[in-house]
N, C-alpha and C positions, 0 to 999 in steps of 0.2 A: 505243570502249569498250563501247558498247552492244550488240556483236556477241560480246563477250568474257563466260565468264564468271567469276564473285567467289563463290570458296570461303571458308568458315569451316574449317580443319581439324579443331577440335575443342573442342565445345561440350556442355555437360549440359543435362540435361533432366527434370524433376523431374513427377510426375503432383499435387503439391499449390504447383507451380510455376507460373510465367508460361505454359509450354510452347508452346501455336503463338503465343497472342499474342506472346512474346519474337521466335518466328520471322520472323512477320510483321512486325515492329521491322525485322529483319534483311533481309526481303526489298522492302521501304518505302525504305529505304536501297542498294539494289541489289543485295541479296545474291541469287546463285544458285543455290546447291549449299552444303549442309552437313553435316557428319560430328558427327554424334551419337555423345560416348560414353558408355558406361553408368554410370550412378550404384552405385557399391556399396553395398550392406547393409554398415554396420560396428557398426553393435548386436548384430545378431546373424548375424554370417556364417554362409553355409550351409556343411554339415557330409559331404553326400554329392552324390549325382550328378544325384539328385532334385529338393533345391533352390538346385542352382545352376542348373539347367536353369526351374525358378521363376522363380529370381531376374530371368535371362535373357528369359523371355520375357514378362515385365511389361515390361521395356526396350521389346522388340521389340513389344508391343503399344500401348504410346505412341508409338513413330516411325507405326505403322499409322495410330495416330488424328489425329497431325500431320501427315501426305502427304495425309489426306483434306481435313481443315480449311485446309492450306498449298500446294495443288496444282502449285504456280509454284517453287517450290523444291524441289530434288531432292535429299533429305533421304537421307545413307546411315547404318549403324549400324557400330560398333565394340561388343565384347563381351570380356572377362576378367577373370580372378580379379585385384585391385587388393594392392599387399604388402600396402597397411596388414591387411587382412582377415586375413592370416597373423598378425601382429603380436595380432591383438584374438581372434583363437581359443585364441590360447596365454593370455590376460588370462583368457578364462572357462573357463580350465583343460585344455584340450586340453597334450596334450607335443608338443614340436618337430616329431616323427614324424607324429602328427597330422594336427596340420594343414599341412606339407606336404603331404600324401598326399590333402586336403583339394582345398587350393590346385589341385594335379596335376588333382585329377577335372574340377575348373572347367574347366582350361585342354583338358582333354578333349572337355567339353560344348561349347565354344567353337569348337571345330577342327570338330565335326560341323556348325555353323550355320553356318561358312566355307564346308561342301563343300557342304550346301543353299543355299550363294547367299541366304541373308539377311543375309550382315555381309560386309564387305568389308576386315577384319582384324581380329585378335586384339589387343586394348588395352583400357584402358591396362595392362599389366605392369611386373614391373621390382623395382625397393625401394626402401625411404623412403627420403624424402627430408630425414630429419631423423636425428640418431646415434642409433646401437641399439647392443646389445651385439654383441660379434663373431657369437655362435653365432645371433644371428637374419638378421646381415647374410651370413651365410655360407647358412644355410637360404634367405633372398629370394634370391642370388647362384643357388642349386642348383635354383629351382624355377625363374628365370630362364631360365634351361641348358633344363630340361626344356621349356618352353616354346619356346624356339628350334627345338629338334630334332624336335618337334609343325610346327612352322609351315615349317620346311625339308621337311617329309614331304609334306604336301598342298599346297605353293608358296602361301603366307600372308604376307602383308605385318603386322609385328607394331610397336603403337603403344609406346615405351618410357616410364615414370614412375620418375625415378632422383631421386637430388642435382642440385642446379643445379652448375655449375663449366665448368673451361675445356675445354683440348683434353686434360689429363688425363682426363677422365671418356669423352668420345669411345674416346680410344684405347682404356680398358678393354671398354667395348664391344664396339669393330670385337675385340680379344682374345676374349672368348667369343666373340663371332658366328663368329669364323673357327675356332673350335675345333669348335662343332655345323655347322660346315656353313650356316649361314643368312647368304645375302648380306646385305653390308652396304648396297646402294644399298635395301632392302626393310626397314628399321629406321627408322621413325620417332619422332626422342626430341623427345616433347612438351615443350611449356614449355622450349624451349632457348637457350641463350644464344645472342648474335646471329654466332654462328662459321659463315661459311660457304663456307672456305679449304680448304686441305689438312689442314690443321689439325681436322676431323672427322674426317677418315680414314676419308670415304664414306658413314657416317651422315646418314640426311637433316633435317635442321634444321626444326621447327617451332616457330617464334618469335613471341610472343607480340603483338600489334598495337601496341605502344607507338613512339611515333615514334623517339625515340633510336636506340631497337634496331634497328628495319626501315631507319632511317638508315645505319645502321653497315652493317647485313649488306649493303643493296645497292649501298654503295659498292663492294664486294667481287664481289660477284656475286650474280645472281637464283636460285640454286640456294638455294633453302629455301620452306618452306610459312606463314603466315600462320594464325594462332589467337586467340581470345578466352579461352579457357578456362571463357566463361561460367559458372555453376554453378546459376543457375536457384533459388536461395533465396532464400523469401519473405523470410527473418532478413536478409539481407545483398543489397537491392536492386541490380543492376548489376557483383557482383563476377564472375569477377575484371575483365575486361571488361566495357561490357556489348553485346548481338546486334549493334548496328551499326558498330559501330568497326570490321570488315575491310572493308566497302564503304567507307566515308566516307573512312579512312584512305588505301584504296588511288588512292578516286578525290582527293583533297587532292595525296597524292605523285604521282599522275599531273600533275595539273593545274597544279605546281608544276616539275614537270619533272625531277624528281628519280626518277619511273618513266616510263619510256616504252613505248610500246604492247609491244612486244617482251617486256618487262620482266611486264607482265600476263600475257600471255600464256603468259609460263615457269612464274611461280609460278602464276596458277592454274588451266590449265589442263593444259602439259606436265608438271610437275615431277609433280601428285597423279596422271595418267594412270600417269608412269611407274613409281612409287611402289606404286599398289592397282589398275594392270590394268581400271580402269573407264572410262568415256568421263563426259570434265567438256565438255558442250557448252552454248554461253548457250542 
């Protein structure tokens, strides 16, 4: 195990947050490598190219100052426009059109930090995850699209943020994907239920660290990714996860016998290599 190493897929990171101390939790407990996603602005989403390129690079200047302070953990970023952010531009009066057109620029700016090699995919994306009216779930649906055919053009591994649900929500997925063109093995839907059968239809499963769930899924197979979804708020200590629950977790199910070395070694090392194209070495 000690030779192996222990991914968080995706974790938040807040600058009035725990930030390295959380990480430091994380790598105290054995963690290796983790994937930072970006926190969005939803008070005030940004409006052009300027400050979602802002927004962006406060992200990216807190992973800077966690790699310094956290040196032992290989800390990657993820960056994109978030739906809800669509959702809350049209609240402070933007039209549909808008902030689409909004959303698009983000996913613009995001695609340029893929092809400088500071992010290592586009996420989280996607639409809420809670019911809207048709014409905004149809707007998140279209900028969704847009974003795929972004991330099929410069070969982008893209993190998804949809509804929870079963292999219905998978299929719609693998459905647009296969429409733009973006593989479906290069689709990671965050926060997903513990399906990791045919029954995704190729989508790659990132599952939350709760024992149930990672119970169920590896009964099935080790094809899926391991997540805290930490969220790094001083209001809400430890949600949703908290940093050490993918090391503890994985070393407990190893040790119990219910993972075995092979078993570590797919989820997290092969499965994230072959997912975002990086090297996960302990």
């Amino acid at each position: 195990m000690q030779r192996l190493p222990i991914l968080d897929n995706h974790l938040h990171f807040q600058w009035d947050g725990k930030n390295s101390i959380a990480l430091k939790e994380f790598e105290k407990a054995g963690g290796t490598h983790a994937i930072f996603a970006h926190m969005p602005n939803l008070a005030n989403p940004p409006k052009n190219a300027d400050e979602w390129k802002m927004e962006y690079d406060s992200t990216l200047r807190l992973a800077d100052r966690m790699r310094l302070e956290v040196p032992n953990v290989t800390l990657y970023v993820t960056v994109a426009p978030y739906p809800v952010q669509l959702i809350r531009l049209v609240e402070l009066g933007k039209t549909l059109e808008e902030a689409k057109l909004s959303i698009e620029k983000g996913m613009g700016v995001a695609a340029r930090l893929f092809e400088e090699k500071r992010i290592i995919a586009l996420g989280e994306m996607g639409r809420p995850h809670f019911p809207v009216e048709k014409n905004i779930l149809d707007a998140c649906n279209e900028t969704l699209e847009y974003g795929m055919r972004i991330a099929r053009d410069i070969g982008c591994p893209i993190v998804l943020h949809t509804e929870s649900g079963g292999e219905e929500v998978f299929c719609d997925i693998a459905r647009m994907a296969d429409g733009c063109g973006m593989p479906r093995e290069k689709i990671v839907k965050h926060y997903s239920s513990p399906i990791v059968g045919p029954q995704n239809h190729g989508i790659f499963p990132s599952i939350l660290a709760d024992k149930d769930a990672i119970c169920e899924a590896i009964s099935v197979s080790p094809r899926f990714l391991m997540e805290t979804d930490y969220m790094d708020d001083p209001k809400r200590p430890g949600a949703v996860l908290a940093p050490k629950t993918v090391p503890k977790r994985t070393m407990a199910l190893f040790e119990s016998g219910l993972f075995t070395e092979n078993d570590v070694y797919r989820i997290h090392k092969e499965n994230p290599e072959s997912v975002y194209g990086v090297s996960f070495e302990a």
